[in-house]
PyMOL commands that place a pseudoatom at each C-alpha (Angstrom):
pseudoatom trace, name=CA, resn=UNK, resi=1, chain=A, elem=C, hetatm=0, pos=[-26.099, 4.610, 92.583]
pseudoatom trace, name=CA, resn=UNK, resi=2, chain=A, elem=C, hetatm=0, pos=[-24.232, 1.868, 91.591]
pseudoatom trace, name=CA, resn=UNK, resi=3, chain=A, elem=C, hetatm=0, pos=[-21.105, 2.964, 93.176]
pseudoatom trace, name=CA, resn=UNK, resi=4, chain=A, elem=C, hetatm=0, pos=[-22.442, 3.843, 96.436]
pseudoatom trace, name=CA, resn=UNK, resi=5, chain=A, elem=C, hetatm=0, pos=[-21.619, 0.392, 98.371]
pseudoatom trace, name=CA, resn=UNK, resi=6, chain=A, elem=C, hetatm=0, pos=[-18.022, 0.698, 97.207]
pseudoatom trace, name=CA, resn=UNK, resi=7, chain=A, elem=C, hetatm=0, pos=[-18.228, 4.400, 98.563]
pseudoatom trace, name=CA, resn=UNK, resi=8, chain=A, elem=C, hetatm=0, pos=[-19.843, 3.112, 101.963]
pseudoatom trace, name=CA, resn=UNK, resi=9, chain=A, elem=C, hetatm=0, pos=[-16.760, 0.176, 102.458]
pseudoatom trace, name=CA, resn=UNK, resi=10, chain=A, elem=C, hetatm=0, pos=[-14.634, 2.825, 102.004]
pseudoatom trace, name=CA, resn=UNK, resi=11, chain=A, elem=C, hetatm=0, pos=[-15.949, 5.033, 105.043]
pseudoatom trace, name=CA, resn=UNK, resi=12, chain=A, elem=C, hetatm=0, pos=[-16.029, 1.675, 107.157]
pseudoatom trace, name=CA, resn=UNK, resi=13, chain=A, elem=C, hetatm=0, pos=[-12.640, 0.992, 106.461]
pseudoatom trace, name=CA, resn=UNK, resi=14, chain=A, elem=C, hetatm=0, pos=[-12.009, 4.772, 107.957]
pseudoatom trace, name=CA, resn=UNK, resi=15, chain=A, elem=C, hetatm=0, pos=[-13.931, 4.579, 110.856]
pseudoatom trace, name=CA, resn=UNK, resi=16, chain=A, elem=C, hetatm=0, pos=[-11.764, 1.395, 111.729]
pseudoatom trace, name=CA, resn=UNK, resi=17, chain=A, elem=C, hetatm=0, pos=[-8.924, 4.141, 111.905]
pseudoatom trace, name=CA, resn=UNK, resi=18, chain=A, elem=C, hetatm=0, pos=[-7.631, 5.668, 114.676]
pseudoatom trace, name=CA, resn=UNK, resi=19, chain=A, elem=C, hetatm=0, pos=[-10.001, 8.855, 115.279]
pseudoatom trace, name=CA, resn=UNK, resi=20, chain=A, elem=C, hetatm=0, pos=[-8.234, 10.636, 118.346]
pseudoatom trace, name=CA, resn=UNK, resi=21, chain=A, elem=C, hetatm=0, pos=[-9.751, 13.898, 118.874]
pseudoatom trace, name=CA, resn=UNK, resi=22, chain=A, elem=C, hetatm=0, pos=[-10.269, 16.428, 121.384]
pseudoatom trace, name=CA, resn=UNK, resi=23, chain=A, elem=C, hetatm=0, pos=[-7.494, 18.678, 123.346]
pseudoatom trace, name=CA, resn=UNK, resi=24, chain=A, elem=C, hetatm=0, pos=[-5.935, 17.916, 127.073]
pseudoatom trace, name=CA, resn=UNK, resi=25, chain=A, elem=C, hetatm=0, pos=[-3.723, 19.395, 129.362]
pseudoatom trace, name=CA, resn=UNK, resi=26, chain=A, elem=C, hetatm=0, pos=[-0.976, 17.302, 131.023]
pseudoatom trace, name=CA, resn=UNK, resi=27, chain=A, elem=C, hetatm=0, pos=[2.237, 17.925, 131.858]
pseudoatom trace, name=CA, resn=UNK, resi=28, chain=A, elem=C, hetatm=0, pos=[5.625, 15.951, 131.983]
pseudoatom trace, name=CA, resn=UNK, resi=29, chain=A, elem=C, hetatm=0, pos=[7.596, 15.002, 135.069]
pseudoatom trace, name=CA, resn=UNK, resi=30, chain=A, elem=C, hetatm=0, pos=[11.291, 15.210, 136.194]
pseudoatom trace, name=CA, resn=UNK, resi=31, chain=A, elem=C, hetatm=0, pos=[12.425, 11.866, 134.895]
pseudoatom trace, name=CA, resn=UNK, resi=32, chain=A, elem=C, hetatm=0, pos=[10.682, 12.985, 130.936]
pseudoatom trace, name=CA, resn=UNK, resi=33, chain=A, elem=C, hetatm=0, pos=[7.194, 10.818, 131.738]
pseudoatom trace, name=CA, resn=UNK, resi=34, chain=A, elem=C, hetatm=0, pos=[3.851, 11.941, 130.399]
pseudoatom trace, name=CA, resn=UNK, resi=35, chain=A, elem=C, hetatm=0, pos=[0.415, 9.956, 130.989]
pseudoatom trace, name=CA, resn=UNK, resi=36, chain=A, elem=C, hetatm=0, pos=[-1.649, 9.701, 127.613]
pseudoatom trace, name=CA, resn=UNK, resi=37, chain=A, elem=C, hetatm=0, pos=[-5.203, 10.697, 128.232]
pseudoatom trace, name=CA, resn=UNK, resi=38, chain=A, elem=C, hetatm=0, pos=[-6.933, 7.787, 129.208]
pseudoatom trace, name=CA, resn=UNK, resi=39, chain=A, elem=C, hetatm=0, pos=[-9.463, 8.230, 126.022]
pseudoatom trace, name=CA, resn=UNK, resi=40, chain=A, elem=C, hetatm=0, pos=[-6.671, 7.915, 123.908]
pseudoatom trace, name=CA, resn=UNK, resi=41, chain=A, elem=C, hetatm=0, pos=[-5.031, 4.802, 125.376]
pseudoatom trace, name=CA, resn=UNK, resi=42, chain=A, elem=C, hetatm=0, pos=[-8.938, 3.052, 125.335]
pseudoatom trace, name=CA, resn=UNK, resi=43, chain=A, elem=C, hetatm=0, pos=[-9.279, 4.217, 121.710]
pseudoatom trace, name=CA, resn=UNK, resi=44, chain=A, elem=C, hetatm=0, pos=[-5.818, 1.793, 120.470]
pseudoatom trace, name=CA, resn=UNK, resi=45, chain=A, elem=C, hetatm=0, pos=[-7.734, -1.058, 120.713]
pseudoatom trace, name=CA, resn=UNK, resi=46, chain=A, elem=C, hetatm=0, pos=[-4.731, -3.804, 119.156]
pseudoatom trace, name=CA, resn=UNK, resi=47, chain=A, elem=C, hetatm=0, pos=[-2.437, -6.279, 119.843]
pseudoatom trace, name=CA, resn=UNK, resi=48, chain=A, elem=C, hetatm=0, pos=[0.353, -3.594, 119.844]
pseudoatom trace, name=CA, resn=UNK, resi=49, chain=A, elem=C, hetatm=0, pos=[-1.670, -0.862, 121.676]
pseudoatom trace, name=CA, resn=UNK, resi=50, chain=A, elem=C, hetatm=0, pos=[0.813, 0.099, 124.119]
pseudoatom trace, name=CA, resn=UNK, resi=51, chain=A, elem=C, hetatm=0, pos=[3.417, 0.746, 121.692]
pseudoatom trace, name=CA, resn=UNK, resi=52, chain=A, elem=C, hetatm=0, pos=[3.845, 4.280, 119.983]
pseudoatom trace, name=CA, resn=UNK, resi=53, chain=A, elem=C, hetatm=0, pos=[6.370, 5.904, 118.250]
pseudoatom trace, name=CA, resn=UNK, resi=54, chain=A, elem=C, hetatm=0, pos=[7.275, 9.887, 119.205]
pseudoatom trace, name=CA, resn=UNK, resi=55, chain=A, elem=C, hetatm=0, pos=[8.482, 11.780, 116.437]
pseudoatom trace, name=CA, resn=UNK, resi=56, chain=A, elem=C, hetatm=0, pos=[9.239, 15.548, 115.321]
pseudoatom trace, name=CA, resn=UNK, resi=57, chain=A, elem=C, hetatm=0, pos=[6.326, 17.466, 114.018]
pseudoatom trace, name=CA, resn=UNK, resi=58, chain=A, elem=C, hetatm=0, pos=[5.719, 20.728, 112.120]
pseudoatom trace, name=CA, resn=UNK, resi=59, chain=A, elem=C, hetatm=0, pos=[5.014, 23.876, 113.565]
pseudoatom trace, name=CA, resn=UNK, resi=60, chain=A, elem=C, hetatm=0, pos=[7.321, 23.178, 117.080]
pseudoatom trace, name=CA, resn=UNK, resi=61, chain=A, elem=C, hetatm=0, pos=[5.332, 19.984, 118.234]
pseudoatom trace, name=CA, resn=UNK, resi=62, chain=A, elem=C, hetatm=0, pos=[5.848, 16.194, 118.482]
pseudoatom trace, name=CA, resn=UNK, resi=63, chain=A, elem=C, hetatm=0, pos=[3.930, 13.552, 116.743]
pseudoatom trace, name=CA, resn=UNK, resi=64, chain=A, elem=C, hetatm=0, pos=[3.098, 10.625, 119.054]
pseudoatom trace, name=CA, resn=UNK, resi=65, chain=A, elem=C, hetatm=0, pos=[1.587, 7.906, 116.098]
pseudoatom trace, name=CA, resn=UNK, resi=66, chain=A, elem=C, hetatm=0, pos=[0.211, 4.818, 117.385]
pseudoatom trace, name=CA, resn=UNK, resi=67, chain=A, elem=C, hetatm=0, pos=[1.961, 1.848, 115.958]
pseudoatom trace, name=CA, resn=UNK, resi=68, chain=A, elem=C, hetatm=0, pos=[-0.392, 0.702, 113.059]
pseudoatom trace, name=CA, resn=UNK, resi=69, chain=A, elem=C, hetatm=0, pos=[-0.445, 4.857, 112.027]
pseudoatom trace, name=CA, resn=UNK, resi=70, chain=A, elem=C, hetatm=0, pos=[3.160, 5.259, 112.450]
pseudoatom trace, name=CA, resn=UNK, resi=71, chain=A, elem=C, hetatm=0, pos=[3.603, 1.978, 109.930]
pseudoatom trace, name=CA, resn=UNK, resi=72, chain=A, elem=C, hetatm=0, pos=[2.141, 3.585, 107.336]
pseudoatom trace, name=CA, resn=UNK, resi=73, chain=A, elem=C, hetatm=0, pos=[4.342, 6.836, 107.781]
pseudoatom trace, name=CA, resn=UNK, resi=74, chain=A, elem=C, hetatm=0, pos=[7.192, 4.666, 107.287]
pseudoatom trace, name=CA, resn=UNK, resi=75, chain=A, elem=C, hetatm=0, pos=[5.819, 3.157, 104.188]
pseudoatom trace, name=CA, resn=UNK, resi=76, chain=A, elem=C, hetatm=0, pos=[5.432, 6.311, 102.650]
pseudoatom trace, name=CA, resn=UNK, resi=77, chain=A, elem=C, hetatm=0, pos=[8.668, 7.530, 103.812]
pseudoatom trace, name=CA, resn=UNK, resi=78, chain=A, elem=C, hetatm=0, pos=[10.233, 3.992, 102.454]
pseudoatom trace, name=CA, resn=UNK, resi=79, chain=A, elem=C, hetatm=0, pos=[9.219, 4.510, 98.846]
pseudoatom trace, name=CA, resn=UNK, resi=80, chain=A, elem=C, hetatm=0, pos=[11.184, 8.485, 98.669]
pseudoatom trace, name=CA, resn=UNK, resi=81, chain=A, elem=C, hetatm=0, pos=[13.717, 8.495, 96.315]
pseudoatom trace, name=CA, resn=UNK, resi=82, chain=A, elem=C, hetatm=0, pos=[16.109, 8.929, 98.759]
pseudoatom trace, name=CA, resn=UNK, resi=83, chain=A, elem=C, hetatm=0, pos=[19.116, 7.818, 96.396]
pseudoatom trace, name=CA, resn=UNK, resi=84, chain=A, elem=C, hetatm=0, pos=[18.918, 10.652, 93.961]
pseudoatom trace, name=CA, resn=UNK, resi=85, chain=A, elem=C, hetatm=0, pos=[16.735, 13.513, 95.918]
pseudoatom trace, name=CA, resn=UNK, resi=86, chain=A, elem=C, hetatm=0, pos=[18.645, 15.574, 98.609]
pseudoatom trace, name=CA, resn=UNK, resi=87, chain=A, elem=C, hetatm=0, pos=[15.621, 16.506, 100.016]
pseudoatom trace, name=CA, resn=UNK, resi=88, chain=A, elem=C, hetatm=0, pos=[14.248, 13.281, 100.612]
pseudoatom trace, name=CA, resn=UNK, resi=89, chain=A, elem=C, hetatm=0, pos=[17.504, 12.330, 102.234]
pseudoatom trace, name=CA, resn=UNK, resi=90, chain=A, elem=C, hetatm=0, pos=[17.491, 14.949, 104.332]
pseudoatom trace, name=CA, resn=UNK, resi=91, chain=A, elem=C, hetatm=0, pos=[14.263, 14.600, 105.140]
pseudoatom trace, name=CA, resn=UNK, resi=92, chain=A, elem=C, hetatm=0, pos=[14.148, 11.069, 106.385]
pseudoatom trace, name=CA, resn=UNK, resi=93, chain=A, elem=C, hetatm=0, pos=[17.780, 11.308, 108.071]
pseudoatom trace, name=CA, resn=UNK, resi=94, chain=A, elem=C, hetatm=0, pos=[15.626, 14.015, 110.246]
pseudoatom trace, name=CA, resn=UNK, resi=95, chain=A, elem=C, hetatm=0, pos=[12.191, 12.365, 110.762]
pseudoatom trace, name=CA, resn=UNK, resi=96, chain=A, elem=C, hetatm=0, pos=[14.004, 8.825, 111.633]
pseudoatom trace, name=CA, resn=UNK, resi=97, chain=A, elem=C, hetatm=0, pos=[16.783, 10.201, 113.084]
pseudoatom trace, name=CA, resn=UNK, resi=98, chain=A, elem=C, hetatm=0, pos=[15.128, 11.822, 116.179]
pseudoatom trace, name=CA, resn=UNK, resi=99, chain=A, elem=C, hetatm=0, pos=[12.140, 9.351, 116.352]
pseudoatom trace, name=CA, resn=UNK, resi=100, chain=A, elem=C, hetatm=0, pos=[11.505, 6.815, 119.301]
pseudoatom trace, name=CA, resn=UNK, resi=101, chain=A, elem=C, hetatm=0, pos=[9.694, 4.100, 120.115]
pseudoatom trace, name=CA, resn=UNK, resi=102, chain=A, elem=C, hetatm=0, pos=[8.224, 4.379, 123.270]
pseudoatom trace, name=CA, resn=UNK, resi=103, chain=A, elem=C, hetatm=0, pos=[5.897, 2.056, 125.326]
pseudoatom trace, name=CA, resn=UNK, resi=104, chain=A, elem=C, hetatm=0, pos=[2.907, 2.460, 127.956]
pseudoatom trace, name=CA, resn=UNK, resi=105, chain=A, elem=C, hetatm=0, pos=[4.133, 1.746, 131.187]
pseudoatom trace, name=CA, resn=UNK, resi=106, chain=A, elem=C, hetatm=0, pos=[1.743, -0.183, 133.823]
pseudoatom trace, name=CA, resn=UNK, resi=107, chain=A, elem=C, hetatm=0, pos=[0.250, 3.649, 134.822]
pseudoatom trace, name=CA, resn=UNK, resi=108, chain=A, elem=C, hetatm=0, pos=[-0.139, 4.722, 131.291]
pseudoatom trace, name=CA, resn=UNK, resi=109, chain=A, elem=C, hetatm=0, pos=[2.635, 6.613, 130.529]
pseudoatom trace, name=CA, resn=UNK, resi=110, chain=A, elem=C, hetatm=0, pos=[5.285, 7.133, 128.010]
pseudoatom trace, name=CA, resn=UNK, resi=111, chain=A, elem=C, hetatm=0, pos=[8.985, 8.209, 128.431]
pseudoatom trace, name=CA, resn=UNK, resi=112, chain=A, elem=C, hetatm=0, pos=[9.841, 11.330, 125.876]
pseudoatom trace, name=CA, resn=UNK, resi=113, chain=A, elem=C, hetatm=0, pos=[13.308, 11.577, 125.344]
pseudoatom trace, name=CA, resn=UNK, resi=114, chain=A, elem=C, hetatm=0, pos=[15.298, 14.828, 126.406]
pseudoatom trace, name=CA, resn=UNK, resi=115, chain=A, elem=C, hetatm=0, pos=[16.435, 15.817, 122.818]
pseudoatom trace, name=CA, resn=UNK, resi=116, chain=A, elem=C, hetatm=0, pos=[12.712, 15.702, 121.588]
pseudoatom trace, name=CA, resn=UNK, resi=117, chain=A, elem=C, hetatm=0, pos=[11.209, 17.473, 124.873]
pseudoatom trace, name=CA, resn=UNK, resi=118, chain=A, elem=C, hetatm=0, pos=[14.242, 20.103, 123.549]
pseudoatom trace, name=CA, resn=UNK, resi=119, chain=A, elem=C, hetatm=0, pos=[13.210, 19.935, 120.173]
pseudoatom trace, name=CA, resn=UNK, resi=120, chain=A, elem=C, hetatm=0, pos=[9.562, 20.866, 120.921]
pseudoatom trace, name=CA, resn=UNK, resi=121, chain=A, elem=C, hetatm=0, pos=[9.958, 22.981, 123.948]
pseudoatom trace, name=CA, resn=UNK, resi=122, chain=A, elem=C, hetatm=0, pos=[8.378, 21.627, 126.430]
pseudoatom trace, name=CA, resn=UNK, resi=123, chain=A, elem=C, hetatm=0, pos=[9.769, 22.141, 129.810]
pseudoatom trace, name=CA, resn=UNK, resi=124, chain=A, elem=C, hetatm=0, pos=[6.587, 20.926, 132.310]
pseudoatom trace, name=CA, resn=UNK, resi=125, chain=A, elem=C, hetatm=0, pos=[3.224, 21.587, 130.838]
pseudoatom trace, name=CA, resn=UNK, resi=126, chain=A, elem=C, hetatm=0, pos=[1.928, 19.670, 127.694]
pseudoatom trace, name=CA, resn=UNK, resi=127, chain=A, elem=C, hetatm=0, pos=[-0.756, 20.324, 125.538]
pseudoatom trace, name=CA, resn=UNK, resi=128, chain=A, elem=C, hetatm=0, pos=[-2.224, 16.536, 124.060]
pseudoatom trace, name=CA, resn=UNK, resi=129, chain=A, elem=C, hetatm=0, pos=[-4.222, 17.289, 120.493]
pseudoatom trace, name=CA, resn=UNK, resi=130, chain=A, elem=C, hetatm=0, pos=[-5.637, 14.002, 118.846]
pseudoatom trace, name=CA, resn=UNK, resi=131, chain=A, elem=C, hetatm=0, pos=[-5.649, 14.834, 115.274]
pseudoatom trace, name=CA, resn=UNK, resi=132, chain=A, elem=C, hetatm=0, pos=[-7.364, 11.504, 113.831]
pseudoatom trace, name=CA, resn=UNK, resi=133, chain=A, elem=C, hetatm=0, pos=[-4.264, 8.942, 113.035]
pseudoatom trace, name=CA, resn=UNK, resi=134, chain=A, elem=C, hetatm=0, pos=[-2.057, 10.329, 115.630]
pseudoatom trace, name=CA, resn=UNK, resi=135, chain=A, elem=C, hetatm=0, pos=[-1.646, 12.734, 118.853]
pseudoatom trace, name=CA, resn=UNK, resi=136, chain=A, elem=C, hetatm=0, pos=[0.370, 16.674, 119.189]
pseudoatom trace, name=CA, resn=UNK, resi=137, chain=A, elem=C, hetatm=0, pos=[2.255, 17.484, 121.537]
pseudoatom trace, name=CA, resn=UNK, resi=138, chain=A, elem=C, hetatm=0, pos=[2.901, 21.229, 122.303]
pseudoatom trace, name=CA, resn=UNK, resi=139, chain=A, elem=C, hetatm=0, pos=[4.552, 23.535, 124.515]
pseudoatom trace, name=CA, resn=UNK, resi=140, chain=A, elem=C, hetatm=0, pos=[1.314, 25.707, 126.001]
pseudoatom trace, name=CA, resn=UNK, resi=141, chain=A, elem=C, hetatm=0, pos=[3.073, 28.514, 124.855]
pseudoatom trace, name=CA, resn=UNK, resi=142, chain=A, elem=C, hetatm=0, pos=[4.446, 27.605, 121.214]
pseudoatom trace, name=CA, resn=UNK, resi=143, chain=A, elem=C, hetatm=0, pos=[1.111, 26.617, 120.534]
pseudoatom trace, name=CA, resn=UNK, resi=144, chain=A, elem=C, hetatm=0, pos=[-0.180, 30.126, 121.104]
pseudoatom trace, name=CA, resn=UNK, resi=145, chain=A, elem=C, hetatm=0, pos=[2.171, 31.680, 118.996]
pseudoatom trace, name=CA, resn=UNK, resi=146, chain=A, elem=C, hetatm=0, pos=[1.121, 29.308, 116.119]
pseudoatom trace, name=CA, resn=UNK, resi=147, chain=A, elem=C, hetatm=0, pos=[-2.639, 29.886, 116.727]
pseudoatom trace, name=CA, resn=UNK, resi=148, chain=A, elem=C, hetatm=0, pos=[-1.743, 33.552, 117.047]
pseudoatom trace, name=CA, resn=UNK, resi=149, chain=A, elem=C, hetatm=0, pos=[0.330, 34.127, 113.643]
pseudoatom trace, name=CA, resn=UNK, resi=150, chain=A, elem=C, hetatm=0, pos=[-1.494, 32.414, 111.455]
pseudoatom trace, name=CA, resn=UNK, resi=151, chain=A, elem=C, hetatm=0, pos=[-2.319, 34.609, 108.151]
pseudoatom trace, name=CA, resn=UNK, resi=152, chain=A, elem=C, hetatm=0, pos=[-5.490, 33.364, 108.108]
pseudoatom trace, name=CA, resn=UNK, resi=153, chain=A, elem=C, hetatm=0, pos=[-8.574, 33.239, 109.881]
pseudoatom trace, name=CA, resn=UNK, resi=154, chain=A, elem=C, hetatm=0, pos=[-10.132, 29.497, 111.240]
pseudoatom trace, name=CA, resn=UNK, resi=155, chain=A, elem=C, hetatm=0, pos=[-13.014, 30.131, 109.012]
pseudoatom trace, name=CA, resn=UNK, resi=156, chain=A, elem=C, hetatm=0, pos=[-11.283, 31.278, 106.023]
pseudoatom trace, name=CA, resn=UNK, resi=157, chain=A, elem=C, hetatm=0, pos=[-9.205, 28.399, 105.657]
pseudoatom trace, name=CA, resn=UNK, resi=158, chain=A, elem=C, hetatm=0, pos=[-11.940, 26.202, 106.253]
pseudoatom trace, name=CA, resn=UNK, resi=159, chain=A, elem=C, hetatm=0, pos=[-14.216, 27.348, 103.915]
pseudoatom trace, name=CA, resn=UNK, resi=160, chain=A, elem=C, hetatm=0, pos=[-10.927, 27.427, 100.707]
pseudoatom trace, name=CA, resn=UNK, resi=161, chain=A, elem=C, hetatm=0, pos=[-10.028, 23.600, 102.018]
pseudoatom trace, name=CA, resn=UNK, resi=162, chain=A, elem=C, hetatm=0, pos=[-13.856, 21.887, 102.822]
pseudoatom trace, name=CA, resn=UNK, resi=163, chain=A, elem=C, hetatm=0, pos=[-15.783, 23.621, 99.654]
for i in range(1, 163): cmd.bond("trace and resi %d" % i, "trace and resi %d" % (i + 1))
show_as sticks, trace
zoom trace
């Protein structure tokens, strides 16, 4: 029992994370502008909470990381060995390569550049997934096809990964 306040700081410092959760349906306009669900922009509660950075995901989606989350992305990505492993080059040449940093407007929304929209897509209609540090954003229809063909059923998985 000794341990548990360390365990219980630990959980606080969490819970001062980013928690976005929860799925909307938006779509994105002729000039490339999507609004971020207004529970999302209330939840980045910091001096840099209009600014995000929109970056290629897995699966045929788009990261959009707040700033603070997308910081410690780049840390991790900053300490690859990206001198002697291809992979890692070739990884962050991608990732960085085709990221942006994007910024509320005054109506709440964000401006997704045409070769990302490409990259994921995502012609009109946007699916918005919070997924705790940072949001998904997927083509309506790609998504199905991922939630269709996966090998595995939702409670499957869940039970191998939680127990």
């Amino acid at each position: 029992m000794e341990n548990c306040g360390t365990i219980w700081e630990i959980v606080g410092e969490r819970a001062n994370l980013f928690a976005f959760k929860g799925t909307y349906y938006n779509s994105v306009d002729h000039k490339g502008r999507m609004s971020i669900p207004a529970k999302f922009r209330d939840m980045t509660d910091s001096p840099s909470g209009d600014h995000y950075v929109l970056a290629r995901g897995f699966d045929g989606c788009l990261y959009l990381y707040p700033l603070e989350s997308w910081l410690r992305v780049q840390q991790k990505i900053a300490e690859l060995k990206t001198i002697s492993d291809r992979r890692a080059r070739y990884f962050m040449h991608t990732l960085i390569g085709q990221a942006a940093d994007v910024k509320l407007d005054k109506l709440g929304r964000i401006m997704i550049p045409q070769i990302l929209l490409d990259l994921a897509g995502i012609k009109k209609d946007v699916v918005v997934i919070g997924v705790l540090d940072k949001m998904e954003l997927w083509d309506p229809e790609i998504l199905k096809k991922y939630e269709d063909n996966q090998p595995e059923s939702y409670e499957d998985v869940a039970g191998q990964l939680l127990i």
